[in-house]
C-alpha positions in Angstrom: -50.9 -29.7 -32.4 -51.6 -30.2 -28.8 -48.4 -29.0 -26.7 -47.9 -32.5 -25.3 -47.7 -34.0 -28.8 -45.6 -31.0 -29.4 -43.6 -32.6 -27.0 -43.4 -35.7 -27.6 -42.3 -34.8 -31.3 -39.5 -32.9 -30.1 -37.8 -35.1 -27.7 -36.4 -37.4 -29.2 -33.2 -39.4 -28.2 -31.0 -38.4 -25.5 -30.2 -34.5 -25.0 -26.9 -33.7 -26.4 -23.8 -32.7 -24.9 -23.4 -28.6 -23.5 -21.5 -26.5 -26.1 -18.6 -24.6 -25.1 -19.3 -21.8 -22.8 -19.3 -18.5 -24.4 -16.8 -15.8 -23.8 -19.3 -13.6 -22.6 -22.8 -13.9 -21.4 -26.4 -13.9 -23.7 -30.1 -14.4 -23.4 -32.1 -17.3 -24.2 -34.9 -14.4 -25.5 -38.0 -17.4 -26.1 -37.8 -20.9 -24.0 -40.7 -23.3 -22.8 -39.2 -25.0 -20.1 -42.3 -26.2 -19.1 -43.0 -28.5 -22.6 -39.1 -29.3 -22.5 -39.1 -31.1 -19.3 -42.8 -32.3 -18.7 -44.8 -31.8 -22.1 -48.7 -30.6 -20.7 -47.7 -31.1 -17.0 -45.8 -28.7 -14.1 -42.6 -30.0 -13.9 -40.8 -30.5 -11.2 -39.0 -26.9 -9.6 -36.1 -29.3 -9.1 -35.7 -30.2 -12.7 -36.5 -27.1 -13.7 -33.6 -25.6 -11.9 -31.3 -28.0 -13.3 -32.0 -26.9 -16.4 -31.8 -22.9 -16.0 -28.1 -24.0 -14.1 -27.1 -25.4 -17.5 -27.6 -22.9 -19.1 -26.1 -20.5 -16.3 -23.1 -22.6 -17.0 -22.4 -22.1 -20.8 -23.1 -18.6 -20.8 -26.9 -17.8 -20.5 -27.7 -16.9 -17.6 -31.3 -15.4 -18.5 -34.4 -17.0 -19.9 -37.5 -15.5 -21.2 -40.7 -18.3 -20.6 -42.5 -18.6 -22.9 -46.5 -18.9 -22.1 -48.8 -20.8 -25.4 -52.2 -21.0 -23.2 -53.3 -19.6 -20.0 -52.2 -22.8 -17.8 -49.3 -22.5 -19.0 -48.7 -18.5 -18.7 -49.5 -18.7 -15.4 -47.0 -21.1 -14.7 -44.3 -18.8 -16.7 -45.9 -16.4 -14.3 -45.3 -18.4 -11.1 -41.7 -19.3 -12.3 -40.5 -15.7 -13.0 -41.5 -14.9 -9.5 -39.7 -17.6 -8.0 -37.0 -17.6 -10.0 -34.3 -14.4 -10.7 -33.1 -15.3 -14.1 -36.5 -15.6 -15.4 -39.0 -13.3 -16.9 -41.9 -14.8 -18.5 -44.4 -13.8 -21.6 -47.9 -14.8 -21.5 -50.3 -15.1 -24.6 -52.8 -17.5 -26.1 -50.9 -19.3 -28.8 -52.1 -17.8 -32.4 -53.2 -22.0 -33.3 -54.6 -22.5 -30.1 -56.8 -19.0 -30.9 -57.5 -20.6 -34.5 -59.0 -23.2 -32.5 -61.4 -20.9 -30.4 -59.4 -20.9 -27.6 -58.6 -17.1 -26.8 -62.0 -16.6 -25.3 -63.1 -13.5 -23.1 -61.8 -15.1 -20.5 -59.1 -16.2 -21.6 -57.5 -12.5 -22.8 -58.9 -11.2 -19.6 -56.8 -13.4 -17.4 -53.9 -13.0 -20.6 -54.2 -9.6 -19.4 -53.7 -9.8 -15.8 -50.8 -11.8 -15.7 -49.3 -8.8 -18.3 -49.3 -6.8 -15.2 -47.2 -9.1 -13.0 -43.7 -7.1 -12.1 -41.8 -10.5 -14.0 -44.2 -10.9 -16.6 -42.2 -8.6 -19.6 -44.0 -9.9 -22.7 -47.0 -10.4 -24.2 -46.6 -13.6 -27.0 -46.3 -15.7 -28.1 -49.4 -14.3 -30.6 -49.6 -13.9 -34.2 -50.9 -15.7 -37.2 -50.1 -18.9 -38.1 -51.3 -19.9 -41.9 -49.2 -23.3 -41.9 -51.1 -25.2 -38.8 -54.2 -23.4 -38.6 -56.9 -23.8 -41.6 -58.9 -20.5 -43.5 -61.7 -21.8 -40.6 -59.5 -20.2 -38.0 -58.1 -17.1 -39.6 -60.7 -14.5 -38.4 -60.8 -15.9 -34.8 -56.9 -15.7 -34.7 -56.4 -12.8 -36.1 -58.7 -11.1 -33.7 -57.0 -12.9 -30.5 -53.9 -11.2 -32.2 -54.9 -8.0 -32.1 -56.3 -8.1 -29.1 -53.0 -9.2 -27.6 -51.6 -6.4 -29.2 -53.9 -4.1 -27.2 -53.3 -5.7 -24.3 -49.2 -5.6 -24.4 -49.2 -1.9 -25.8 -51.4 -0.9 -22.9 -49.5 -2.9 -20.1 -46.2 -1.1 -21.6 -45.1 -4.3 -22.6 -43.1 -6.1 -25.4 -44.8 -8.0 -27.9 -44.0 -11.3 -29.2 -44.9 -11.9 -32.8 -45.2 -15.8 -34.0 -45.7 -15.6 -37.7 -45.5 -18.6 -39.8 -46.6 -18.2 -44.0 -48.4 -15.0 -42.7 -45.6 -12.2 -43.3 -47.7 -9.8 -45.1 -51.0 -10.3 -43.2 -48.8 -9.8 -40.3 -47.9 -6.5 -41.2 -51.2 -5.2 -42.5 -52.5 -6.3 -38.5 -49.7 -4.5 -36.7 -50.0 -1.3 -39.0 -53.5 -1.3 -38.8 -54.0 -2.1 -35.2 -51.2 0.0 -34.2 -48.2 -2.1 -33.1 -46.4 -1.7 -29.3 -43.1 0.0 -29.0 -41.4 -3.1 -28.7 -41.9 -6.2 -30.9 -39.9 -8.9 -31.7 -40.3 -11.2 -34.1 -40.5 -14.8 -32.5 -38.2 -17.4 -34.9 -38.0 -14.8 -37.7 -38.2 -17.1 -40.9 -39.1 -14.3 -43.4 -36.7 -13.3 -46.5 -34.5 -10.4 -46.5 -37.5 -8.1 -48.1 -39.5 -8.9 -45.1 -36.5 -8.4 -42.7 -36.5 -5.0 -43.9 -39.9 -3.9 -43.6 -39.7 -5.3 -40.0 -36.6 -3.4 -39.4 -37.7 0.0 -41.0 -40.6 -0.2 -38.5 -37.8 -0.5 -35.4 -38.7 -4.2 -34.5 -36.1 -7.3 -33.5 -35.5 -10.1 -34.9 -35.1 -13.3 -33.3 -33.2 -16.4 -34.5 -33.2 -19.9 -33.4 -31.9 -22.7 -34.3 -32.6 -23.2 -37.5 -30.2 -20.3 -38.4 -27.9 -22.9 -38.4 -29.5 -25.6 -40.7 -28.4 -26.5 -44.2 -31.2 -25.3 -46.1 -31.4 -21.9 -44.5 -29.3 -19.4 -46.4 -32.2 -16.9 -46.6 -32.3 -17.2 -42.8 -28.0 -16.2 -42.7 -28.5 -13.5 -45.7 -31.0 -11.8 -43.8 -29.4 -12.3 -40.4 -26.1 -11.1 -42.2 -28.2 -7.4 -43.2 -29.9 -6.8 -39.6 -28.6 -3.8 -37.7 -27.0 -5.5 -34.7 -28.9 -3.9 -32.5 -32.0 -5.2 -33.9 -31.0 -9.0 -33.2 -32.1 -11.6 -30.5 -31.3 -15.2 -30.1 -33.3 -18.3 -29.1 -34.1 -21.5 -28.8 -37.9 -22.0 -28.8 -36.3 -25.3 -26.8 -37.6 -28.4 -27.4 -38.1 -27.2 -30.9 -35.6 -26.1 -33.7 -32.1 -27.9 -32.2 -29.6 -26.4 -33.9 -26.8 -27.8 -35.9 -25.0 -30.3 -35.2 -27.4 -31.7 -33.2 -30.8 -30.9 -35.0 -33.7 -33.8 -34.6 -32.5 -33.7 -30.6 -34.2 -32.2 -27.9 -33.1 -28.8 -27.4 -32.7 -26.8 -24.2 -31.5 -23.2 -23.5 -27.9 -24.7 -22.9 -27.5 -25.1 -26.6 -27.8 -21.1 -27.2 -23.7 -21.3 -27.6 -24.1 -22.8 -31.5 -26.8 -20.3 -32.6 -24.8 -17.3 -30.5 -21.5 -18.4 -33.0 -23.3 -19.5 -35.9 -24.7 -15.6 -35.7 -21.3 -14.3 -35.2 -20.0 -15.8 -38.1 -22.8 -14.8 -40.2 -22.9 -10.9 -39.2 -18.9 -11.0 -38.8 -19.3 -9.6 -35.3 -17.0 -10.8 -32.8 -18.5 -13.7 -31.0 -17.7 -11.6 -27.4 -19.3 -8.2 -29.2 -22.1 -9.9 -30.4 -23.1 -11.5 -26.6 -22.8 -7.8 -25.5 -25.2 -6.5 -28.0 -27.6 -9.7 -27.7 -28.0 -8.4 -23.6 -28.1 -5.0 -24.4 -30.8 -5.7 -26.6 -32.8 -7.9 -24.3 -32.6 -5.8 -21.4 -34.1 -3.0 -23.8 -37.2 -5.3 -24.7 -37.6 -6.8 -21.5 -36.2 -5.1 -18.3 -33.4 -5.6 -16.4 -33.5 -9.3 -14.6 
């Protein structure tokens, strides 16, 4: 899927209302601003800044943008320069590898952005067996590890997109050698999984669909992370959470997945937005 008919699959009806702020603040650890407001163009620095100042104003006053091709991580780039409550990851989207796409020159110029003082992350990479066919596996798989090298030799954090690929997943990162500091984008594994994620000292990122009826397995294993090992998201305009799933979502709606977390782990919801910044700031630098 194209990321302008990613778009336009994700926004539909009017953006809901802004949650109630939360007590304290927390990060919005994977957002594309740049598919939320404009689909495959630049949106406008105005818009753009509206949006971050919603977010500012329920409690999430930091981003992380999310790059899924190299227009488009050079725009996360350009906006984490220009903008102090964003840092930015850059990567070749693991279906847009699938599809040939992470070419020598493409992980070259992946590469140089990685060394940007804003850019923090390399991601989102990984393997996706859901979207992309057995035609693509090899080529993904090797734009994985290569990104892999890349964000272990810029010192950087690596963002892991897996999707029906858990176990292939690990074999890549054991065998290739993972970075010091991965998270695991949208984490939709079972608690087995969880573990073997944990055990190895990664995070564990959860978005929206946290919340949604059908996820238990997504709340048991959120329920047996170590705190410390937890990130929040929105992957905005995808996975809205509850109550306002099917909606176009936007790092303003953080609030429901922050207190649908708290209620899950038993944290208090203020706790809980202390460890959720202590744990980005670990991963990504201070901003």
């Amino acid at each position: 899927m194209s990321r302008s008919a990613a778009s336009r699959a994700n926004r539909r009806g009017e953006p809901p209302p802004s949650p109630e702020p939360l007590p304290s603040p927390a990060v919005d650890s994977h957002t594309h601003l740049d598919i939320t407001l404009d689909g495959d163009r630049r949106p406008d620095d105005a818009a753009v800044d509206d949006e971050i100042a919603a977010a500012v104003a329920v409690g999430v006053p930091r981003l992380v943008q999310v790059g899924v091709d190299v227009p488009s991580s050079r725009w996360s780039a350009e906006l984490a320069a220009r903008h102090p409550r964003v840092l930015a990851a850059v990567a070749v989207h693991p279906n847009e590898a699938g599809a040939g796409a992470a070419t020598d020159d493409a992980l070259a110029e992946i590469d140089r952005l990685a060394g940007l003082p804003r850019v923090r992350a390399v991601g989102e990479t990984g393997l996706d067996r859901y979207r992309t066919g057995p035609d693509g596996w090899a080529a993904q798989e090797a734009s994985f590890r290569a990104h892999a090298r890349i964000a272990a030799a810029r010192g950087v954090a690596l963002v892991v997109h897996d999707r029906d690929a858990h176990a292939e997943v690990l074999r890549v990162l054991d065998d290739e050698g993972a970075p010091e500091q991965v998270v695991m984008h949208c984490f939709s594994g079972d608690p087995g999984f969880a573990r073997a994620c944990v055990e190895r000292g990664w995070v564990l990122s959860f978005a929206g669909t946290l919340t949604f009826a059908n996820a238990g397995h997504l709340r048991e294993t959120a329920a047996l992370t170590p705190v410390d090992q937890l990130l929040v998201e929105t992957d905005a305009p995808f996975l809205t959470p509850v109550p306002h799933r099917g909606r176009p979502n936007g790092s303003r709606l953080v609030p429901h997945t922050v207190r649908a977390l708290a209620e899950v782990t038993g944290v208090p919801l203020a706790e809980l937005c202390a460890h959720l910044t202590s744990t980005a700031e670990r991963l990504f630098g201070p901003w």
